[in-house]
FIKOLZA-1660 file (N, C-alpha, C; in steps of 0.1 Angstrom, whole numbers, plus 5000, padded with zeros to 4 digits):
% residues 177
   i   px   py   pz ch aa at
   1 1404 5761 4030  A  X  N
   1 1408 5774 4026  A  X CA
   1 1423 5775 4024  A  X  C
   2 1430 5765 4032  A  X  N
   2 1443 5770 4036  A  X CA
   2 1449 5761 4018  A  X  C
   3 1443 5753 4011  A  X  N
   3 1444 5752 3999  A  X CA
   3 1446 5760 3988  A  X  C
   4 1433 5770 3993  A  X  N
   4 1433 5777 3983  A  X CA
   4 1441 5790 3981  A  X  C
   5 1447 5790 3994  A  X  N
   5 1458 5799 3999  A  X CA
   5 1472 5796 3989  A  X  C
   6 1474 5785 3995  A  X  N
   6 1485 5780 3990  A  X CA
   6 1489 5775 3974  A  X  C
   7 1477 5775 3968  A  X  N
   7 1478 5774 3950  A  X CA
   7 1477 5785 3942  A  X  C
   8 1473 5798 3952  A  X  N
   8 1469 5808 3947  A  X CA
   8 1487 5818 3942  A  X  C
   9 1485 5820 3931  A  X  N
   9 1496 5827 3923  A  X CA
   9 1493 5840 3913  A  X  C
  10 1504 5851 3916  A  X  N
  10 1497 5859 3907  A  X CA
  10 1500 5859 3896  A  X  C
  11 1494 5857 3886  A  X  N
  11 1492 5852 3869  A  X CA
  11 1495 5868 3861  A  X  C
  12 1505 5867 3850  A  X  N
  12 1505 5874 3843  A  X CA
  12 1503 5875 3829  A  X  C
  13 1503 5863 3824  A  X  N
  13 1498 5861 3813  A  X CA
  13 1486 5848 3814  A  X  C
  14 1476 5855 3804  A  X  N
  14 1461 5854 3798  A  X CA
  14 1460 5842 3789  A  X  C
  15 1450 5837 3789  A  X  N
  15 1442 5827 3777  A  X CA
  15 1433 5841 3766  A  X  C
  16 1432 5837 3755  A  X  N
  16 1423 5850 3752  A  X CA
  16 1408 5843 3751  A  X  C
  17 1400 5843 3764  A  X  N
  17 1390 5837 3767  A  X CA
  17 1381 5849 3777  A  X  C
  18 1368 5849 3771  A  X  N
  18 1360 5861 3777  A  X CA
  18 1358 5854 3793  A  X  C
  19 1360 5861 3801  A  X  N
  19 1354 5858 3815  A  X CA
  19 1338 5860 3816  A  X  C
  20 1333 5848 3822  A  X  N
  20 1320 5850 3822  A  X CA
  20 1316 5864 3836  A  X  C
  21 1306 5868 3832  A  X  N
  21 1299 5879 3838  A  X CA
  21 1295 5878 3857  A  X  C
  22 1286 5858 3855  A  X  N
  22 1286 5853 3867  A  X CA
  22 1298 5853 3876  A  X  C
  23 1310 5850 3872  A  X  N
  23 1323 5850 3876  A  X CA
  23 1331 5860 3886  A  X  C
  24 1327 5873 3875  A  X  N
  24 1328 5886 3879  A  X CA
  24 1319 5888 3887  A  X  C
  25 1311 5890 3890  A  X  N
  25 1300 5894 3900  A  X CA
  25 1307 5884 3917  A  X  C
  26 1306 5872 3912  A  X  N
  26 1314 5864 3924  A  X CA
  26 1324 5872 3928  A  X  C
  27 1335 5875 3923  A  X  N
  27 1347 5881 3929  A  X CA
  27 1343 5894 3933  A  X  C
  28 1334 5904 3924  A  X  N
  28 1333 5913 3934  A  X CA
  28 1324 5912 3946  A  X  C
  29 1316 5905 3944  A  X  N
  29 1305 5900 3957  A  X CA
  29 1316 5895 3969  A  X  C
  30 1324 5888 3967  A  X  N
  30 1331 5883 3979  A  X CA
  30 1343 5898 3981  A  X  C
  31 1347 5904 3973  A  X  N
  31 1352 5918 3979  A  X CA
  31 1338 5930 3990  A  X  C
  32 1329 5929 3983  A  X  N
  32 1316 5935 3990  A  X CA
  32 1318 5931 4004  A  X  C
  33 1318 5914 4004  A  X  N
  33 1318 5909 4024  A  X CA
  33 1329 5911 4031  A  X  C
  34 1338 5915 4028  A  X  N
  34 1352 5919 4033  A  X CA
  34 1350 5926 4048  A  X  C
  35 1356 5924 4056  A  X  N
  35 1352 5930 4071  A  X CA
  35 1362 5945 4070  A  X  C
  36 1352 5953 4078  A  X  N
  36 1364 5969 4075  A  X CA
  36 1354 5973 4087  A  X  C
  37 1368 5983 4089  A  X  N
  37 1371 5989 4107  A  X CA
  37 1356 5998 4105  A  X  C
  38 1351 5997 4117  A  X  N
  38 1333 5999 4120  A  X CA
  38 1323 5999 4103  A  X  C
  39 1323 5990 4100  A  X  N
  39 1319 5985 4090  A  X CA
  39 1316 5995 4085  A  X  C
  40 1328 6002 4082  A  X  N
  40 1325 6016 4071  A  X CA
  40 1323 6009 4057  A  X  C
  41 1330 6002 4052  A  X  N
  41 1331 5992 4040  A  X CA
  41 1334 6004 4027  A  X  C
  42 1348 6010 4029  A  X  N
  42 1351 6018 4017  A  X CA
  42 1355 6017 4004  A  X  C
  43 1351 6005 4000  A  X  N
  43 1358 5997 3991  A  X CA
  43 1345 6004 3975  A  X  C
  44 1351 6005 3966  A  X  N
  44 1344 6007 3952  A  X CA
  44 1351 5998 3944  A  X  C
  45 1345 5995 3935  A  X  N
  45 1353 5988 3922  A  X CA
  45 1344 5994 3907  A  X  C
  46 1357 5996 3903  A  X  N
  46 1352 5996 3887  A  X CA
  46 1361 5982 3875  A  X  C
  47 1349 5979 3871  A  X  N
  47 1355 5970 3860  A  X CA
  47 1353 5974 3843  A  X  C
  48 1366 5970 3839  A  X  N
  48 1371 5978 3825  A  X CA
  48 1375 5966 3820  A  X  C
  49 1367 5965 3807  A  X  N
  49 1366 5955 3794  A  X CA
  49 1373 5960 3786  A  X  C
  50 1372 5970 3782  A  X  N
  50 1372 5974 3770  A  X CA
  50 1387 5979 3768  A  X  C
  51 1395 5975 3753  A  X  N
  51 1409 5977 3754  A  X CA
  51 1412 5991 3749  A  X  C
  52 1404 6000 3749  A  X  N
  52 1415 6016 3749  A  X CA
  52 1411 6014 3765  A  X  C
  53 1405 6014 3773  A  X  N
  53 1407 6018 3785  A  X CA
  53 1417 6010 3792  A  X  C
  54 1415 5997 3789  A  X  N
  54 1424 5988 3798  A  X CA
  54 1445 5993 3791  A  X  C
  55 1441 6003 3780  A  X  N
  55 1456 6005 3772  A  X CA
  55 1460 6018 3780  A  X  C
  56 1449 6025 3786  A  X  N
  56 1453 6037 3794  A  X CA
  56 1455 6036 3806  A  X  C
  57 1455 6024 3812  A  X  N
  57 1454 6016 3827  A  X CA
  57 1467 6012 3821  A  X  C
  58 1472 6005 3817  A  X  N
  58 1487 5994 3816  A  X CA
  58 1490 6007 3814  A  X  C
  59 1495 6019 3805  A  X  N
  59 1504 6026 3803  A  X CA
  59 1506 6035 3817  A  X  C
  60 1494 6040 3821  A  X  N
  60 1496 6044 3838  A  X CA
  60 1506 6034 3847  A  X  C
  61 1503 6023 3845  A  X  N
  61 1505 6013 3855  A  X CA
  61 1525 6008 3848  A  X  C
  62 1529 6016 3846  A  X  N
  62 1542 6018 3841  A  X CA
  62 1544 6005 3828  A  X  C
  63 1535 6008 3818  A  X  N
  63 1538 6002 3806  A  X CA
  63 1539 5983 3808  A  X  C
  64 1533 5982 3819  A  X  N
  64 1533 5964 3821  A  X CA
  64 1525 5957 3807  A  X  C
  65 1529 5959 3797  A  X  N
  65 1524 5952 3786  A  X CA
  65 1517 5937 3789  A  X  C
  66 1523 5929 3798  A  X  N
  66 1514 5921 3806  A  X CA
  66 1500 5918 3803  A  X  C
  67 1498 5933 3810  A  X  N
  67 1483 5936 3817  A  X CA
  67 1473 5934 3808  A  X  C
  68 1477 5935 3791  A  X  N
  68 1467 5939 3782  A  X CA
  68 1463 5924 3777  A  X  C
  69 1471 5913 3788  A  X  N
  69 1464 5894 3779  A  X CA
  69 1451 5895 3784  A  X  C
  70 1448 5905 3802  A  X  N
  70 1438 5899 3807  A  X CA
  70 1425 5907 3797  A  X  C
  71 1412 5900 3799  A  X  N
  71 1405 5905 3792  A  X CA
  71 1396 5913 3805  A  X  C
  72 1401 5915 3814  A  X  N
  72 1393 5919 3828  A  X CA
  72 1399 5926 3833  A  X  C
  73 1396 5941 3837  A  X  N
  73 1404 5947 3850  A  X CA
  73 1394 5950 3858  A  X  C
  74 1398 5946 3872  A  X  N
  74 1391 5953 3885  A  X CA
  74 1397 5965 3892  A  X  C
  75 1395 5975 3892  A  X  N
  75 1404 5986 3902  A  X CA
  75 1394 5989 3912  A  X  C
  76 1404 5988 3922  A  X  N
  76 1396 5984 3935  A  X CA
  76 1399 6004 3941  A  X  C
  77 1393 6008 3951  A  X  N
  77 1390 6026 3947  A  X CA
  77 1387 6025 3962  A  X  C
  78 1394 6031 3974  A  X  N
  78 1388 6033 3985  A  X CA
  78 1385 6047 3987  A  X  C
  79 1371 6048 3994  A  X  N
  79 1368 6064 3997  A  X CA
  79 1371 6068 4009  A  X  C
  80 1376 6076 4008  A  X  N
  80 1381 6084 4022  A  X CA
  80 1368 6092 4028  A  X  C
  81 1356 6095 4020  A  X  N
  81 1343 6099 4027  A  X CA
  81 1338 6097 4039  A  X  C
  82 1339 6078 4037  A  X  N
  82 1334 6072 4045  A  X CA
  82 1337 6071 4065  A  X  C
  83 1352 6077 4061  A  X  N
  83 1356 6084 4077  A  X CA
  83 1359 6096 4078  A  X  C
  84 1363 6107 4068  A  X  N
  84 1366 6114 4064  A  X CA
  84 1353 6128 4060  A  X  C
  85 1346 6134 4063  A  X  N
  85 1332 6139 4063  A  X CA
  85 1338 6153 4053  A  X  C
  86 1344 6159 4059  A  X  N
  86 1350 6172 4049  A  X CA
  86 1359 6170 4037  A  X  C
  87 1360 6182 4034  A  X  N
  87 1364 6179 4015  A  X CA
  87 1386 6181 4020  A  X  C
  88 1385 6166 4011  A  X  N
  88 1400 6164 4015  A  X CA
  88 1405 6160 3997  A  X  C
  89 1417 6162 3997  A  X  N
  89 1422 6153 3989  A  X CA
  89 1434 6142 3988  A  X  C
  90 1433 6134 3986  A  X  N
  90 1445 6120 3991  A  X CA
  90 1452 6122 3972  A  X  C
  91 1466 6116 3980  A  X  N
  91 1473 6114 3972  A  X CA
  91 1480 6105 3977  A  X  C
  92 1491 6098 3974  A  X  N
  92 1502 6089 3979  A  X CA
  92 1514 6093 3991  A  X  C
  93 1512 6104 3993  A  X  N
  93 1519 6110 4003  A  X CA
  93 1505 6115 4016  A  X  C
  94 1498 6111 4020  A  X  N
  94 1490 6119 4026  A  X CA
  94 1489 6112 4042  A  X  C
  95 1492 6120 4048  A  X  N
  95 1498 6119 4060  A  X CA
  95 1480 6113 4070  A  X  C
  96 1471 6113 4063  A  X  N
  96 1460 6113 4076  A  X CA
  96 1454 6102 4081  A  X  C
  97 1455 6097 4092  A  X  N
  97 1455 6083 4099  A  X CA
  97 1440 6076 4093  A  X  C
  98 1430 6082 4092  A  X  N
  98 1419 6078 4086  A  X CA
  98 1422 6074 4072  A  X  C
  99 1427 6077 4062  A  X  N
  99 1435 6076 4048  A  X CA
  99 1440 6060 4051  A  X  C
 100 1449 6058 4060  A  X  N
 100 1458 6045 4059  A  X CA
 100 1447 6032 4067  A  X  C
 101 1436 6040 4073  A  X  N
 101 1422 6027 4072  A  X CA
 101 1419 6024 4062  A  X  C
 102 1413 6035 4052  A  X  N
 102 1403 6029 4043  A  X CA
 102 1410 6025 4034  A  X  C
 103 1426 6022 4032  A  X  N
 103 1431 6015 4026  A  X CA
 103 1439 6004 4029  A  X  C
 104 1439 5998 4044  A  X  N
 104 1438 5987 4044  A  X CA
 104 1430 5980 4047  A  X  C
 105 1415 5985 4045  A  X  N
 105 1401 5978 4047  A  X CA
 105 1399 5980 4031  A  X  C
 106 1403 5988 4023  A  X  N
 106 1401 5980 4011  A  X CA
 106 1409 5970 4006  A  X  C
 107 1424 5970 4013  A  X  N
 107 1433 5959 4010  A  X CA
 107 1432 5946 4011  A  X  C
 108 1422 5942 4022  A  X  N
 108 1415 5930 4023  A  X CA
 108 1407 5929 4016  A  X  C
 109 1396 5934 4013  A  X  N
 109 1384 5932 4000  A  X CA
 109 1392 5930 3988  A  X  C
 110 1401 5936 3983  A  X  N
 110 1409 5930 3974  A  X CA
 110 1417 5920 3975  A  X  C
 111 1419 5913 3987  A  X  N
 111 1427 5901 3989  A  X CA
 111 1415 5890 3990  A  X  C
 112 1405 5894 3991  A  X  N
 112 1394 5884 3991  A  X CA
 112 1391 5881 3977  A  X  C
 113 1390 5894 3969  A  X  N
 113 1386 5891 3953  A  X CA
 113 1396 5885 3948  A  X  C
 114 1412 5882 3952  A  X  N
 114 1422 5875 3945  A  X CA
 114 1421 5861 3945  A  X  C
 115 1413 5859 3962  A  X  N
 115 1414 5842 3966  A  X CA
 115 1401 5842 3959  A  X  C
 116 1388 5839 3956  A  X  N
 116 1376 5840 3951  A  X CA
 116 1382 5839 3932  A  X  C
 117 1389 5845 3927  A  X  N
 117 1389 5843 3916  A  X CA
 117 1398 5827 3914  A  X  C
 118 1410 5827 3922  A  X  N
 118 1418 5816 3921  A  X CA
 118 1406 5805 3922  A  X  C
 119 1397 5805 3928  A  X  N
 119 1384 5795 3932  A  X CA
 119 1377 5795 3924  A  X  C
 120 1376 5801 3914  A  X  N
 120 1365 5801 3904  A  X CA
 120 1374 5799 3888  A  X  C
 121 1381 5791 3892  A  X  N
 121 1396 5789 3882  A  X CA
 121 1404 5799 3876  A  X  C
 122 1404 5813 3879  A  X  N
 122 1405 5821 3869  A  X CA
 122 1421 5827 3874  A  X  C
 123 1425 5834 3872  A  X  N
 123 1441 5833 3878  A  X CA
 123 1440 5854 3876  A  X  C
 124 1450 5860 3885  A  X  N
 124 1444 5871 3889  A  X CA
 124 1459 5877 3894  A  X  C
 125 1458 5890 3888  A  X  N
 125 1472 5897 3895  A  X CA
 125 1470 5913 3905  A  X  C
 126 1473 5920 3914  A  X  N
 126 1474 5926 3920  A  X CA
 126 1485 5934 3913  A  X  C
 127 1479 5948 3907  A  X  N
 127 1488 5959 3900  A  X CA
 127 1488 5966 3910  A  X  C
 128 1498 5976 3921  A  X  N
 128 1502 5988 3922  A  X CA
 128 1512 5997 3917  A  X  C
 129 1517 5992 3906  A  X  N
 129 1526 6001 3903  A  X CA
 129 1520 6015 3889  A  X  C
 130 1513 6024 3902  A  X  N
 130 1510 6040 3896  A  X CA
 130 1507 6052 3900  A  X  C
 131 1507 6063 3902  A  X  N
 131 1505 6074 3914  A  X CA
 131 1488 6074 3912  A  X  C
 132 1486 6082 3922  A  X  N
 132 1475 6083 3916  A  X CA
 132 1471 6095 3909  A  X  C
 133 1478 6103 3907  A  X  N
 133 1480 6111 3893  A  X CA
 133 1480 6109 3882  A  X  C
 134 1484 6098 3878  A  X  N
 134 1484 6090 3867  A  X CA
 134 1470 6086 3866  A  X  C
 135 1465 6081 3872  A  X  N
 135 1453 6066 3867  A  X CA
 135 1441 6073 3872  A  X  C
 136 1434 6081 3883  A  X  N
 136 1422 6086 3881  A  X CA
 136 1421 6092 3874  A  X  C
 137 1429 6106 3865  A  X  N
 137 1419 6108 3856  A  X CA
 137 1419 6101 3843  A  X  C
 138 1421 6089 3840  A  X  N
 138 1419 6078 3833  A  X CA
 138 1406 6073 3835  A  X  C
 139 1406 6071 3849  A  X  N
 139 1387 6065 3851  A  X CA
 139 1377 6071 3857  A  X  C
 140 1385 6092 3857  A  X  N
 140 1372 6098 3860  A  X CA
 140 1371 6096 3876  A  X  C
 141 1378 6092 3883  A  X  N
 141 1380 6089 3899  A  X CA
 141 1383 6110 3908  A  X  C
 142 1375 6108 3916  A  X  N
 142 1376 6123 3923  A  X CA
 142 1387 6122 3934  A  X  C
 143 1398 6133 3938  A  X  N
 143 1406 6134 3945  A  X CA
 143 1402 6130 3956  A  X  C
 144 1392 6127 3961  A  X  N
 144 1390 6122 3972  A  X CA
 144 1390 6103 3974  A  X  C
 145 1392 6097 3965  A  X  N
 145 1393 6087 3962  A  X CA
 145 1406 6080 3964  A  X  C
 146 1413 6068 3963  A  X  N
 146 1423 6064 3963  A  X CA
 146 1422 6051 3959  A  X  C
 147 1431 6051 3947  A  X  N
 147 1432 6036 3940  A  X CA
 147 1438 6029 3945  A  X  C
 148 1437 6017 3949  A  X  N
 148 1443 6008 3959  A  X CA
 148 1451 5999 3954  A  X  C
 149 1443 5991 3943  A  X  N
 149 1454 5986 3930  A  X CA
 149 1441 5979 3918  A  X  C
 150 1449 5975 3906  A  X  N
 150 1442 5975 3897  A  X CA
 150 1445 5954 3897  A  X  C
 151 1431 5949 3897  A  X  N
 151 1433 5935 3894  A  X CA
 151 1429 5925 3880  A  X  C
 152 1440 5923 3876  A  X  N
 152 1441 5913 3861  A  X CA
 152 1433 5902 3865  A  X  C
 153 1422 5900 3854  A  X  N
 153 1414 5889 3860  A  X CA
 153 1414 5881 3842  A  X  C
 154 1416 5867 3840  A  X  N
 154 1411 5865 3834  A  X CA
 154 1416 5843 3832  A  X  C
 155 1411 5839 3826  A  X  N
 155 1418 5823 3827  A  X CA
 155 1434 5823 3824  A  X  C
 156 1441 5820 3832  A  X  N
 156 1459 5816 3836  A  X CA
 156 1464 5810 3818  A  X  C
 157 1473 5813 3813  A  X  N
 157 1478 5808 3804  A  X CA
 157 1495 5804 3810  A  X  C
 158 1496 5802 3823  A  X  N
 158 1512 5797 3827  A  X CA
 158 1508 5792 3843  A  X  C
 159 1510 5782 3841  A  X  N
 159 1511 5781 3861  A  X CA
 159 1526 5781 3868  A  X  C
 160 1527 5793 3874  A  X  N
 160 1541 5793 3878  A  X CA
 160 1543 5787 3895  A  X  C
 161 1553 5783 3893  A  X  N
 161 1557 5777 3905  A  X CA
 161 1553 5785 3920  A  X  C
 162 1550 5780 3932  A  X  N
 162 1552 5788 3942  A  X CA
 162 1567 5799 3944  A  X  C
 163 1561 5808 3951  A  X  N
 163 1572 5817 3956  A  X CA
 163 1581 5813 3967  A  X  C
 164 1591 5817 3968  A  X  N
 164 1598 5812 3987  A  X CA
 164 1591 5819 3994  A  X  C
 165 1584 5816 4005  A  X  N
 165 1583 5821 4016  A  X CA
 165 1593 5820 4028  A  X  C
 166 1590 5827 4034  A  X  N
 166 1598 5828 4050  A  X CA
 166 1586 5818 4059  A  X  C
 167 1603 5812 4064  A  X  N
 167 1598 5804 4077  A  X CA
 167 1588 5807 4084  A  X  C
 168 1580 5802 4089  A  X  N
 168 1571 5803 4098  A  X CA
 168 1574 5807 4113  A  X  C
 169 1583 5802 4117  A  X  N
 169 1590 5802 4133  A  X CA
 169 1599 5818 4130  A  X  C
 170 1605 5822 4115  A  X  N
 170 1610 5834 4116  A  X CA
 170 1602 5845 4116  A  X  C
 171 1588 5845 4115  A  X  N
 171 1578 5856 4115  A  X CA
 171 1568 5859 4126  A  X  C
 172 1564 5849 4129  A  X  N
 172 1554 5844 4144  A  X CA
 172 1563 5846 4157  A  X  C
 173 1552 5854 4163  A  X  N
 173 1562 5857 4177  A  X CA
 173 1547 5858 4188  A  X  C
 174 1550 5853 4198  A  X  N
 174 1540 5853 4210  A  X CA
 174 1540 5863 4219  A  X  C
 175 1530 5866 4226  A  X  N
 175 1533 5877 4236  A  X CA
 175 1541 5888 4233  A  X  C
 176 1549 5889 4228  A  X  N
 176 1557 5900 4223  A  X CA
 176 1570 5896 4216  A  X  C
 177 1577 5908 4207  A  X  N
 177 1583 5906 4198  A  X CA
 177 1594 5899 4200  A  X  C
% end
């Protein structure tokens, strides 16, 4: 795994090649098994083919012209339902400790669909840049919802070099900080 860790890159530009269906299903199937805090599992996805929607998604997503090589988007959607029982609405300012679970238990199910695509050769980018003002009502998403980020899926047309990372001995700490 620690391979597929380490080759994995986020791709911004596309091959113009249909992603097979089986493919898609894989990556979201392996976001499905994603572990979240008392197996609430808040995670939704919606997948968008089609290019006026995927042209209302990039222009949300601050005009990343990019976005429009892939022929695949995933927008990964956590519900606040799922801990959350009464009628709320989340936004990007929302102060409620339940809110910052279900989105970092959907942040992993989306880091699972990233490594799972890199494995099924396909090369894959992680969008957050958009309120969510902007982009649900693009896909019809209810204020109770929260888009987590939107993911470019489709075959890599550039292999870009690794990133720098930080030392390992400068991050890791034992027992305490």
């Amino acid at each position: 795994m620690i391979n597929e860790i380490q080759m994995r890159r986020s791709i911004r530009n596309y091959i113009n090649k249909t992603v097979e269906n089986e493919k898609i299903v894989e990556i979201l199937e392996s976001g499905r098994l994603a572990p979240s805090g008392d197996n609430t599992q808040p995670w939704h996805y919606i997948v968008v083919k089609s290019k006026v929607m995927k042209q209302k998604i990039m222009e949300a997503s601050h005009n990343q012209k990019w976005m429009l090589t892939a022929p695949v988007f995933i927008i990964s959607v956590a519900d606040v339902r799922c801990r959350i029982k009464k009628g709320i609405s989340i936004n990007d300012n929302s102060p409620e400790n339940e809110v910052k679970r279900i989105i970092r238990d959907t942040s992993i199910s989306t880091g699972y669909m990233l490594l799972q695509a890199n494995n099924l050769g396909l090369g894959a980018c992680w969008v957050a840049e958009f309120t969510q003002e902007e982009i649900r009502p693009i896909l019809n998403i209810p204020s109770d919802k929260y888009v987590v980020g939107v993911i470019t899926v489709g075959y890599p047309n550039e292999a870009p070099s690794p990133r720098p990372r930080k030392v390992f001995d400068d991050i890791v700490h034992y027992e305490f900080w």
